[in-house]
C-alpha positions in Angstrom: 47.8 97.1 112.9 50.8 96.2 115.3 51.7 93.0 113.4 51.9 95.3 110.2 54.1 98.0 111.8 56.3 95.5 113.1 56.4 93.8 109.6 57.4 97.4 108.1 60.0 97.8 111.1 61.6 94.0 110.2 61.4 95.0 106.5 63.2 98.4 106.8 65.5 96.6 108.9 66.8 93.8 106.5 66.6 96.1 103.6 69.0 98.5 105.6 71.4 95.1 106.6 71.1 93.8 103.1 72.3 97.2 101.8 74.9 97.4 104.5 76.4 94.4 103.9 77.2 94.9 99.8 77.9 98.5 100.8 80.8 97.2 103.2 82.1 94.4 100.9 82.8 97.3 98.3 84.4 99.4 100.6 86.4 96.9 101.6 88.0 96.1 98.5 88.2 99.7 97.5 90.1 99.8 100.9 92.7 97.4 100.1 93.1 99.4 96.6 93.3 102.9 98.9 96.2 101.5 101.1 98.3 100.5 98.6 98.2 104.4 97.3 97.9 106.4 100.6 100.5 106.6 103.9 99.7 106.1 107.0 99.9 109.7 106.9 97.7 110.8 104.6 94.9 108.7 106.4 95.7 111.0 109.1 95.8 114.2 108.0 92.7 113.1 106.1 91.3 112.1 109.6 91.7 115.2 111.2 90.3 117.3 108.5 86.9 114.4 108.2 86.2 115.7 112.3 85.1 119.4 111.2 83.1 117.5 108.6 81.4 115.0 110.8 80.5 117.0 113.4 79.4 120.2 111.4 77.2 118.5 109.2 75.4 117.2 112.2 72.8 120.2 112.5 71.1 119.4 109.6 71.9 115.6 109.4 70.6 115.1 112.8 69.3 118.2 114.1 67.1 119.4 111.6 66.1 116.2 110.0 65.0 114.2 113.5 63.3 116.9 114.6 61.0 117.0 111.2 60.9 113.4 111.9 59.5 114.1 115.6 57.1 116.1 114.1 56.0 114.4 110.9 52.2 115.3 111.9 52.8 119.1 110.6 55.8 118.2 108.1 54.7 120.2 105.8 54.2 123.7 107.9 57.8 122.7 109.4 59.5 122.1 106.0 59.9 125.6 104.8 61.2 126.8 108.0 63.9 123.8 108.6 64.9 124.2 104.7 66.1 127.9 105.6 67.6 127.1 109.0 69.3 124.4 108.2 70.7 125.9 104.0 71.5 129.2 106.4 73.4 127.6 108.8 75.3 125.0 107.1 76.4 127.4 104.5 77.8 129.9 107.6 79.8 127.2 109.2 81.2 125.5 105.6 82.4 129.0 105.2 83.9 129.1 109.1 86.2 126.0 107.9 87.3 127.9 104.7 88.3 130.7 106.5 90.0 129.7 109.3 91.4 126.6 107.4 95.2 128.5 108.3 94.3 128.9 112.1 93.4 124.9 112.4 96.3 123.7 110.9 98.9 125.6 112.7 96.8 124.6 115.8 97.3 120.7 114.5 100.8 121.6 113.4 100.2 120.3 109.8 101.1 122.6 107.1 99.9 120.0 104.5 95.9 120.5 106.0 94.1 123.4 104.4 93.4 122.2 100.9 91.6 119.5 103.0 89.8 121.7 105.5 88.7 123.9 102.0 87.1 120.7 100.5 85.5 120.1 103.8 84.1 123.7 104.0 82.7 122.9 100.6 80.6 119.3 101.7 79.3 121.3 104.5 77.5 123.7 103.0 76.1 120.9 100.1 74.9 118.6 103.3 72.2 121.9 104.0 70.2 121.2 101.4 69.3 117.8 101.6 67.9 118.2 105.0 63.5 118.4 104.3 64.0 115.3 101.6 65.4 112.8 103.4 63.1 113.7 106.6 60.0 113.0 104.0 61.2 109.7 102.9 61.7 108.6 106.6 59.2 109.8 107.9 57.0 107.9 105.6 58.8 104.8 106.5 60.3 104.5 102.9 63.4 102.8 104.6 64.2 100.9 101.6 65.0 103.9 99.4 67.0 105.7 102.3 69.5 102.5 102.4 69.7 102.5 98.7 70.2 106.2 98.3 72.7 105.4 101.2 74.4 102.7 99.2 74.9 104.5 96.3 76.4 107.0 97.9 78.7 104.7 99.7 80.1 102.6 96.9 80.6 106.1 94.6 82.4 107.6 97.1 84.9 104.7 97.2 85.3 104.2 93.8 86.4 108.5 93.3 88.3 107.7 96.6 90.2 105.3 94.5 90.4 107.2 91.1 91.9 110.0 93.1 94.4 108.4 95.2 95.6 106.3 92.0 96.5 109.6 90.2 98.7 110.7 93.0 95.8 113.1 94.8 97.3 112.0 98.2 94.9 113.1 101.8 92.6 115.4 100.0 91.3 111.8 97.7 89.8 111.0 101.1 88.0 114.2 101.4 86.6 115.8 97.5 84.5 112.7 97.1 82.1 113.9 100.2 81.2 117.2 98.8 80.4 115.1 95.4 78.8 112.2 96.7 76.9 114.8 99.0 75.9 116.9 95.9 74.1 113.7 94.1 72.3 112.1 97.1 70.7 115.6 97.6 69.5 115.2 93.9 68.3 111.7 94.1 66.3 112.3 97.4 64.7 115.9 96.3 63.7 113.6 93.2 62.6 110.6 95.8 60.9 113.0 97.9 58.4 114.4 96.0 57.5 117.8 95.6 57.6 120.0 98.8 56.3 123.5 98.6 59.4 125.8 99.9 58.2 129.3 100.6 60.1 132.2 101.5 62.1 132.2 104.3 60.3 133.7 108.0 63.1 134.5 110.1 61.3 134.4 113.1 60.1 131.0 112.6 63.1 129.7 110.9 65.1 131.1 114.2 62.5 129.0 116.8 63.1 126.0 114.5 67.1 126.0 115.3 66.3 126.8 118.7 64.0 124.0 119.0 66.4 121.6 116.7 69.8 122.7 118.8 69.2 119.6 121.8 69.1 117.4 118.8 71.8 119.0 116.8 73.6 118.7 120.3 73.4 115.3 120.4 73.9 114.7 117.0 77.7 116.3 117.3 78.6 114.6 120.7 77.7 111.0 119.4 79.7 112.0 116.1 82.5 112.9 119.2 82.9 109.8 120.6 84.7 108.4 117.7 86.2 112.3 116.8 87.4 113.1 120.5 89.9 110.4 120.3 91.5 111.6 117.0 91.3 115.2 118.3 93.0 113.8 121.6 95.3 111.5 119.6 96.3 114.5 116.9 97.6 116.1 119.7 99.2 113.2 121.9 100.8 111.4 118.9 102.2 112.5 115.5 100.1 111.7 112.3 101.3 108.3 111.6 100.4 107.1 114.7 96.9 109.0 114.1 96.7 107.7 110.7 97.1 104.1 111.8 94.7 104.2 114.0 91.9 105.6 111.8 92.9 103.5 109.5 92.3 100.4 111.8 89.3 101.7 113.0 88.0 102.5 109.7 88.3 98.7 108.3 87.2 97.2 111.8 84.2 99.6 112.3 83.1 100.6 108.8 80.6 97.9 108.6 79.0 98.1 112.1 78.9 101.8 112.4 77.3 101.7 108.8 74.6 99.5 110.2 74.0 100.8 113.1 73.6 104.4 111.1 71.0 103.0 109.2 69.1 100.9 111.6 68.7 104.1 113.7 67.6 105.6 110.7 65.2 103.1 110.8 64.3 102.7 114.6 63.9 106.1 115.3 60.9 107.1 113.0 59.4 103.8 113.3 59.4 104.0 117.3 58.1 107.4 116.7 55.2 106.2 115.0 54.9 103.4 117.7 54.6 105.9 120.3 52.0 108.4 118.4 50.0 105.0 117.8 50.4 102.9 120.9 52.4 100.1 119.5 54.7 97.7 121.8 57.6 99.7 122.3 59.4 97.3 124.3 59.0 94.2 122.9 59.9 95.8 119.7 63.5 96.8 120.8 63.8 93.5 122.1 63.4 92.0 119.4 65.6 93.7 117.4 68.3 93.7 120.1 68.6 89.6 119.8 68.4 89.9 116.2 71.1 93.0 115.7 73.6 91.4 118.7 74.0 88.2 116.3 74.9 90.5 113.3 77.3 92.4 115.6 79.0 89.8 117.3 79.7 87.5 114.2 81.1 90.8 112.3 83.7 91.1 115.1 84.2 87.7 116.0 85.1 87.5 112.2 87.8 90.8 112.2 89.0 89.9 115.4 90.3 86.2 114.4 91.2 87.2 110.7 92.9 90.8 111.5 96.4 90.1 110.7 95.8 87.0 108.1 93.6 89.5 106.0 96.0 92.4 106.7 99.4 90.4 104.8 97.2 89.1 102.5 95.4 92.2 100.9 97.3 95.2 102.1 100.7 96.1 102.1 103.5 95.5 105.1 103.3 99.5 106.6 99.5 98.6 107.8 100.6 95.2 109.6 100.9 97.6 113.2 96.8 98.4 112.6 96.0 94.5 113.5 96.3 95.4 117.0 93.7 98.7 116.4 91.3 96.2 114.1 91.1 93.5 117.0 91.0 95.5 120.2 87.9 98.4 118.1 86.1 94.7 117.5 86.2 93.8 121.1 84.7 97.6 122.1 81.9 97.5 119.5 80.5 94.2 120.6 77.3 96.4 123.0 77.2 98.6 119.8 73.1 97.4 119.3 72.7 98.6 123.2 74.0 102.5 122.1 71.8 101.8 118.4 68.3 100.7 120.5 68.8 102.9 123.6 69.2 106.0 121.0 66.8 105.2 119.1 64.3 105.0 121.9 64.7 108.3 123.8 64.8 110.1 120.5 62.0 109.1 119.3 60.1 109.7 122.8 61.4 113.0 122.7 63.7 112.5 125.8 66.5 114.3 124.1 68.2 115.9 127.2 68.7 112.3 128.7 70.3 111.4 125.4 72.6 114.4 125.3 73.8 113.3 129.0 74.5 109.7 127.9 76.5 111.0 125.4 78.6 113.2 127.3 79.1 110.4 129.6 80.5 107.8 126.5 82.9 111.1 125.1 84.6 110.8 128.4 84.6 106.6 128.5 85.9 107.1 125.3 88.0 109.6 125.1 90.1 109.3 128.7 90.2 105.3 127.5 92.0 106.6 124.5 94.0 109.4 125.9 95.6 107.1 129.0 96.4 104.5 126.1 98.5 107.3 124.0 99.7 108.0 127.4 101.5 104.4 128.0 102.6 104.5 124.3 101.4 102.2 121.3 99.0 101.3 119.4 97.9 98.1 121.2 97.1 100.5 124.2 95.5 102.8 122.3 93.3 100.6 121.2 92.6 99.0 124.3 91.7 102.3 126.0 89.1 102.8 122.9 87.6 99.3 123.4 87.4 99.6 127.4 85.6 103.0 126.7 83.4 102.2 123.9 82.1 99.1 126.2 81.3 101.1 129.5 79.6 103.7 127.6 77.3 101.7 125.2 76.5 99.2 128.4 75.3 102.8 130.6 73.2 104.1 127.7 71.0 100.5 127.4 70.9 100.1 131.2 69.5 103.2 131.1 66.8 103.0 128.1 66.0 99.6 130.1 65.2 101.3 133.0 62.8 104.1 131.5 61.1 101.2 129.4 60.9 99.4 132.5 62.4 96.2 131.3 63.0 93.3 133.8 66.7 92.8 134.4 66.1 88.8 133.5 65.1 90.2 130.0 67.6 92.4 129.8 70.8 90.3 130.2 68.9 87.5 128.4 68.3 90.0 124.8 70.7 92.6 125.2 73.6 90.6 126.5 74.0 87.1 126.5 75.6 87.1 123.0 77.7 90.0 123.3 79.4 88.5 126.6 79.7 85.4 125.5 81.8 86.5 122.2 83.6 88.9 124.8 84.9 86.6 126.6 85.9 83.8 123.9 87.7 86.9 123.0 89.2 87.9 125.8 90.8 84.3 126.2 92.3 83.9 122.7 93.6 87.1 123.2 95.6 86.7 126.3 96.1 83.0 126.0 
């Protein structure tokens, strides 16, 4: 039985890396199409206005849906309830944004930002929906169909991205294809799915199941803060150039790692669950896959981090040159990315989700002071550095941590989780200062 779990595991895994991979080559040449049609600027605004999105989807992305997960024993008396909670609430705060789309600008200081925030408000109340049907397929294990559901998505988006900024659309191309692609991966996974019986809604049950899903939803917005606190911090430290060229940078340098590590957790997660309702090797499963996902990791990096300005003059034009320095120094801070990814994933799916809401915390304020001093000092370069110096202290607590509750020896620890990582860090660090 263990041997076939762990086969299933390895097999969502690849599928979601295989799927990753063409999903980050066509986003990478849809990226070197964007940049030629979009300012530095309109990244920016486009960035600030993408925070409210990513963090107030979150209660049904990661609330709502983990905890159905958690619970996939009595999915179908939990589905119902979660459907309402999470339509009701996404639809109140989609609205929030639309309202107050005046308020938030003028709090930003860019006049050129509610059309954005209005698209925003719009995605956010799609996102509710979704919720029950893609808990089903994972919590079934279907990982395959969740990375190509996920791919789909991914290459659409960039391609309406594209058509948009090509007829002049400006910041808001960035930001209509979310609420579109968000509308047709909500159809493809309620047809994926299956039929789930939706009854009407019991507000009292409905009301215990946000209560209940708020420690996830809680983490769910502070891990989407530790890559929106900087832009909120930078929005306000630096002007939207400055912003935009960092997101931009941070985009093309992280697209592909945060991408995978999204969906190896939504991999990880229900699989570790079913591990730990059916006594399976928790341990030497994360161990596994932290030698396996550290390769991945470190040769993506080692890759942007040596190529960064070559690739930059060759595809894109002059006015991004400044985001090398962002594109090298982000690859340096994501090399302990399969630490955060693993460590997650494991006290998720063992229910400790008030530990994971404290490691969290404790990256936002790695990341976020890293980022702050940087834009402090002035440049991009120290920006960036801030960001990586965060991103590494943070990532390296939350795996020391999982380590410790799985009581992993610190011989196997260093030799899985960090040999490869260290050694690319400090090849790096030595071509970097040399």
């Amino acid at each position: 039985m263990h041997e076939s779990f762990q086969k299933t595991i390895s097999t969502g895994a690849y599928w979601s890396i295989l799927f990753g991979i063409i999903n980050k080559a066509g986003t990478f040449f849809g990226q070197i199409a964007i940049a030629w049609f979009l300012a530095p600027k309109d990244f920016g605004l486009a960035a600030i206005a993408l925070v409210f999105l990513q963090v107030s989807s979150l209660y049904s992305a990661g609330g709502m849906k983990t905890l159905l997960v958690q619970r996939a024993d009595h999915f179908s008396a939990q589905a119902p309830n979660v459907f309402w909670a999470s339509t009701a609430m996404n639809l109140s705060i989609g609205a929030a944004i639309i309202v107050l789309a005046e308020p938030i600008s003028k709090f930003f200081g860019e006049t050129d930002l509610p059309p954005l925030l209005w698209a925003v408000g719009v995605a956010v109340a799609v996102n509710g929906f979704q919720t029950i049907y893609f808990a089903k397929i994972q919590s079934e294990l279907r990982f395959k169909t969740v990375s190509a559901i996920k791919l789909g998505e991914g290459l659409l988006q960039t391609a309406l991205v594209l058509i948009l900024a090509y007829l002049g659309f400006g910041a808001i191309s960035i930001v209509i294809p979310r609420f579109i692609t968000s509308a047709i991966s909500f159809a493809l996974a309620f047809w994926m799915a299956g039929k789930i019986r939706i009854t009407r809604p019991a507000l009292k049950s409905s009301a215990k199941i946000a209560r209940s899903a708020f420690p996830l939803f809680l983490f769910s917005v502070l891990s989407a803060m530790t890559l929106q606190a900087p832009i909120i911090a930078l929005s306000r430290l630096t002007d939207a150039t400055t912003v935009g060229l960092f997101y931009w940078g941070l985009q093309i340098s992280s697209q592909s790692i945060f991408l995978l590590a999204t969906n190896l957790r939504e991999v990880y997660i229900p699989g570790l669950a079913y591990a730990n309702r059916s006594g399976g090797e928790v341990d030497a499963i994360i161990r596994k896959a932290q030698i396996a996902m550290s390769f991945w990791v470190t040769a993506i990096c080692a890759i942007q981090f040596f190529s960064a300005t070559f690739l930059i003059d060759l595809f894109f034009d002059k006015k991004w040159l400044p985001a090398a320095e962002v594109i090298r120094w982000t690859s340096v801070g994501l090399l302990f990315t399969p630490l955060n990814v693993l460590s997650v994933s494991h006290l998720i799916s063992s229910k400790q989700n008030a530990l994971s809401v404290k490691i969290t915390i404790l990256q936002i304020v790695f990341v976020t002071v890293g980022v702050a001093s940087g834009a402090l000092i002035g440049g991009l370069t120290a920006i960036s550095a801030g960001f990586a110096a965060g991103n590494l202290a943070g990532h390296f607590s939350a795996g020391l941590i999982s380590a410790k509750i799985r009581h992993t020896r610190t011989l196997y620890f260093v030799r899985d989780a960090m040999a490869i990582p260290l050694i690319s860090l400090a090849v790096m660090s030595i071509a970097r200062f040399v």
